[in-house]
N, C-alpha and C positions, 0 to 999 in steps of 0.2 A: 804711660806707666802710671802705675794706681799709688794716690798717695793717701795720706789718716784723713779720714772725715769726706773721703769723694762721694759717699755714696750718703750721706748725712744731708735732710731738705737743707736748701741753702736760704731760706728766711731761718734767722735764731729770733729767738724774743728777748729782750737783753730788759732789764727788771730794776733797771735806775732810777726812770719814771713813771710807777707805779701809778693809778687813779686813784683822787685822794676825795675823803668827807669833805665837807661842807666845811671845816675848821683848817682845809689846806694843808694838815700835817697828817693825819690819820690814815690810813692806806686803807682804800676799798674793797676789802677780803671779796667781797659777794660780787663785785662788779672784776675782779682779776680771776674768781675764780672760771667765770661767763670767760672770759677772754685765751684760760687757758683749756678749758673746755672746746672753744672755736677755734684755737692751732692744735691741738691732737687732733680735732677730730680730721682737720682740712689733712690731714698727715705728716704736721712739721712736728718736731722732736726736742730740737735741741735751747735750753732754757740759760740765762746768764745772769749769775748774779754776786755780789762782792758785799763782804761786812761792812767797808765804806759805801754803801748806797742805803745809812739807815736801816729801817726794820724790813729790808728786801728779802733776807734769808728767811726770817719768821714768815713773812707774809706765803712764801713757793712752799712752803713745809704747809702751810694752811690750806693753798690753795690747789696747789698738786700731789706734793710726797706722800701724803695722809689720805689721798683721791684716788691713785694710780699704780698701776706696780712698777716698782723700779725700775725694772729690765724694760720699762714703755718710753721711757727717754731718756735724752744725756742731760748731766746737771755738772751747771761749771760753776765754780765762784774762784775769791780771788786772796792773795795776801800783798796787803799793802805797810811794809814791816815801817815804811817810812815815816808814816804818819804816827807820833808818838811824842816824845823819840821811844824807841824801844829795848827793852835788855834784850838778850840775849832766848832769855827763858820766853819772857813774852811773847816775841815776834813767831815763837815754835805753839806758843798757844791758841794764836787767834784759828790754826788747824781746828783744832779742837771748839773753841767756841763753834765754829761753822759749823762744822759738823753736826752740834748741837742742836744750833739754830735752825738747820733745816731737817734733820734727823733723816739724812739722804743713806748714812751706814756708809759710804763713798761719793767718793765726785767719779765725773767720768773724766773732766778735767779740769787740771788745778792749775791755775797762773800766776807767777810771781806780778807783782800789778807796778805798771807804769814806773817802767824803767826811763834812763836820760837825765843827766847831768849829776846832782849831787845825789839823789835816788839811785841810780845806781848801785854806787857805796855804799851807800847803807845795807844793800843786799847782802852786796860784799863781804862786810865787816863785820854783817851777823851771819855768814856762813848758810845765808837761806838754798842757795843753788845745793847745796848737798841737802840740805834738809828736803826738798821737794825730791830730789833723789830715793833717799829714804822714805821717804811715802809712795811712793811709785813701787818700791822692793819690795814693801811691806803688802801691797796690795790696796793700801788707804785712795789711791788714786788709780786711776787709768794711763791718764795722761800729761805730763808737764811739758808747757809752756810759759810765753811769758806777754805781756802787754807793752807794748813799745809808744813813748809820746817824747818822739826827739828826734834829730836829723837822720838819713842814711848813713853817714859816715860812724855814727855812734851804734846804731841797730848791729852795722857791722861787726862793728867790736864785739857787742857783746854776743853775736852769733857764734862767732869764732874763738869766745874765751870759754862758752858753754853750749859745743853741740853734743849733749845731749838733749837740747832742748827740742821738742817735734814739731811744735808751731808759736806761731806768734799771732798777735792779735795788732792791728793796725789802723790809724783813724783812717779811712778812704771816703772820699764821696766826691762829687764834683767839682766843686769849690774849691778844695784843697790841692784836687790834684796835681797843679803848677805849682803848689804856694811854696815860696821859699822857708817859710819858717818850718811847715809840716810836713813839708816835702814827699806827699802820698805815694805819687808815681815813683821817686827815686825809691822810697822805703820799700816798695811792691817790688820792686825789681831785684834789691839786694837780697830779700826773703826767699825771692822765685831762686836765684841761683844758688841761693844754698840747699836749695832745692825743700825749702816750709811752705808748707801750705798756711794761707794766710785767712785768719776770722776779721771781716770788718765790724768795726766800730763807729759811731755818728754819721752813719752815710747821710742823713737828713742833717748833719751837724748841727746837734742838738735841738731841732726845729725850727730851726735861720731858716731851711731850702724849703720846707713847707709853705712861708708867709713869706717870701722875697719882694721885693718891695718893686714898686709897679715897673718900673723901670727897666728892671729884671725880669718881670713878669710877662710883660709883653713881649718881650725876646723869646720865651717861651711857649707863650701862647698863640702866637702867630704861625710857630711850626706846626705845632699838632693843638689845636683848640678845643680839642677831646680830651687832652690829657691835663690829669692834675699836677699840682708840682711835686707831691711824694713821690707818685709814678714816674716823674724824672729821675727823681734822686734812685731810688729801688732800684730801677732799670740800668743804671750804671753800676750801682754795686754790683748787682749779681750779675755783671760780665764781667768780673776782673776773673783773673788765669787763677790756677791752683784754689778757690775760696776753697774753704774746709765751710762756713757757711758768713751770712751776713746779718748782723744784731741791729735790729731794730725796737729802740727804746718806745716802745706803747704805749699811750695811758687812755686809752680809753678802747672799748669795744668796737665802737665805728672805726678807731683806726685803724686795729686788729683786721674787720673783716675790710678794708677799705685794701690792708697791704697783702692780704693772701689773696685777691683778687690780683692784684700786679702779678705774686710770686704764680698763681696760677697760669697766668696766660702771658707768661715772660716771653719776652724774644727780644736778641740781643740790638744793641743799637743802631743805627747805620751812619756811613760817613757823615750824611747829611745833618743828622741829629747830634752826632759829636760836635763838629760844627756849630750847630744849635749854642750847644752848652760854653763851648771856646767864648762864644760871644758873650754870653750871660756871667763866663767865671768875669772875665772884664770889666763888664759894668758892673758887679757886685763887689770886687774888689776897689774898684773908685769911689764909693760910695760907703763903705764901712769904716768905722773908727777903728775896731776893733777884731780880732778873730774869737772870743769867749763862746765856749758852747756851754755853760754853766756847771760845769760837772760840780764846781762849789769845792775842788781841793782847798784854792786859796783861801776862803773862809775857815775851813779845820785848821789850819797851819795859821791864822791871823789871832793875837794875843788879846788882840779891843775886839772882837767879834765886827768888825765892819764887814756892812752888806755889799763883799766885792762885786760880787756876780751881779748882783741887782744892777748897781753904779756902771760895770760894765755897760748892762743891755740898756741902760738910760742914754749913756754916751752913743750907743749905736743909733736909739730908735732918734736923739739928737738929729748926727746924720741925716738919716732916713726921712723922718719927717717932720722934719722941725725942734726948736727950743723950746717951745710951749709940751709939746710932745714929752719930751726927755725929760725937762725940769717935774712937769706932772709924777710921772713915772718915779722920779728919784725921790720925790716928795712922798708918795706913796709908800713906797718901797721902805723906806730909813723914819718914817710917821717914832717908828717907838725904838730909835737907837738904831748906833752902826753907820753913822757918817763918812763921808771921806775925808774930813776935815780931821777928824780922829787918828788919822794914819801916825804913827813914831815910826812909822820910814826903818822897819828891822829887816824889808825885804823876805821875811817868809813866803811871804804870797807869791812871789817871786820865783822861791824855788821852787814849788811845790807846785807850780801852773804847767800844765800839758801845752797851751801855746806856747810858750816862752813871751807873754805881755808882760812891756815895762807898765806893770800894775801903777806901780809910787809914783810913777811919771802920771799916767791917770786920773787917781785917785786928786793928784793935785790943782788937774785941769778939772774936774769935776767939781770938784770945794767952791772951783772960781766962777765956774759956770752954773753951779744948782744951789748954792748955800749963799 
């Protein structure tokens, strides 16, 4: 049975991590414009991006909208009414700021963003589920869904409090797939039966499964020694059931033409290589502090601006390879403010995190161990 998006290439290019200048903030118009130039041309289509990923929307309006004729691909972005907090009025605005921003004239598809725990509610309470209604009526959209970063028991709910919704968006990759907090596999299955076709999210988890640490790597490399580790990770996305497609955050050119080389000449995994990976999720999960794929919510939502996400990946590379390692890094990282010593413990970052890490818990272990 044919469902939304079957027939849509299944690499998406998801536009969080942009290639940046030389000053690390600046987004590389000339160097994404090359990037988006080498996924149309390869034949993939479908583009992702959210007013919370910074100047992501300006950048796709520079680098595509303004390049290409509409009807040549899908363009999705995102509302995240959470982060604010937001009226009523607002939360119906930031539509139109997009819009703006990328001067797309429509999405193909619109996602209420990263639902799960007190996020949710907020949805709720500002009545967003009908407003994304109303933009699908109106013709401002194609298609609504929504972005899920919380348990299956909770995706549930909110499948079944809102099916009109046509898909969902989900963190998938290999790592996660047992994880009890993210619970991939269980969330894939509840989406499968309600019969959503599913867009993954972080299948490289954030760039962890690119640079896995040797330990892990060897596990890898001894099956297929030809293969890189992206190519691991890619290769299992784009075998789950139902994908509508698979978003892969890019930032650079090499990686672009590194992963339509995988989506090109894909074929699906075998026992043996699941396998493979059973044993590497193992070791990588002994070996991590943390699960942070840096998406940087908790930093919006943090009132002293501390450098969560940084302190996270310090505490990991910790782990991984050493204190000298970590402490470097967090020294680096926090040079001009944003400590974990800084923390007043309000718990935002808390809510507001797609893992569910006790950040506070963290932040505290980090003060003792880098400060």
């Amino acid at each position: 049975m044919a469902y939304l998006g079957e027939n849509i290439p299944k690499l998406g290019f998801g536009l969080m991590r942009l290639p940046r200048l030389e000053d690390g903030q600046t987004i590389d118009i000339e160097q994404t414009k090359q990037m988006v130039d080498a996924f149309l041309e390869a034949g993939c289509t479908y583009f992702d991006t959210a007013r919370a990923y910074g100047e992501s929307e300006n950048a796709i309006r520079q680098a595509l909208v303004e390049r290409y004729p509409r009807e040549s691909f899908q363009l999705a972005t995102k509302n995240a009414a959470w982060i604010g907090p937001k009226s009523y009025d607002d939360a119906r605005k930031d539509f139109d700021i997009s819009l703006e921003n990328t001067g797309a004239g429509y999405f193909d598809f619109y996602l209420i963003h990263n639902t799960g725990g007190a996020r949710t509610k907020v949805f709720d309470d500002l009545e967003m589920w009908g407003f994304v209604k109303e933009l699908k009526a109106a013709g401002k959209v194609k298609h609504i869904g929504f972005s899920h970063h919380d348990n299956a028991e909770r995706l549930e709910e909110v499948i079944e409090a809102h099916p009109e919704m046509e898909f969902v968006q989900l963190q998938i990759n290999w790592a996660d797939w047992e994880n009890p907090g993210t619970q991939s596999r269980k969330c894939h299955e509840v989406a499968r039966k309600h019969g959503l076709p599913v867009i993954i999210m972080e299948p490289v988890r954030g760039g962890t499964l690119a640079t896995p640490p040797e330990p892990v790597a060897n596990i890898l490399r001894e099956a297929h020694p030809d293969w890189t580790f992206p190519q691991w990770a890619l290769r299992f996305a784009l075998g789950v059931e139902g994908l509508l497609t698979c978003l892969s955050g890019m930032s650079s050119l090499q990686q672009m033409e590194e992963n339509l080389e995988t989506w090109r000449t894909y074929e699906p995994l075998g026992d043996a290589e699941l396998a493979t990976l059973d044993a590497a999720r193992a070791k990588l999960d002994e070996m991590l502090d943390n699960p942070c794929t840096n998406c940087q919510y908790c930093m919006k939502a943090c009132p002293m601006d501390i450098k969560i996400a940084q302190i996270m990946e310090a505490l990991n590379r910790t782990n991984l390879y050493g204190i000298d390692n970590g402490k470097n890094w967090f020294g680096f990282q926090t040079s001009s403010g944003g400590k974990a010593s800084e923390c007043i413990q309000c718990f935002s970052c808390e809510a507001a995190c797609p893992q569910h890490i006790e950040i506070v818990g963290k932040l505290e272990r980090a003060a003792e161990l880098f400060e």
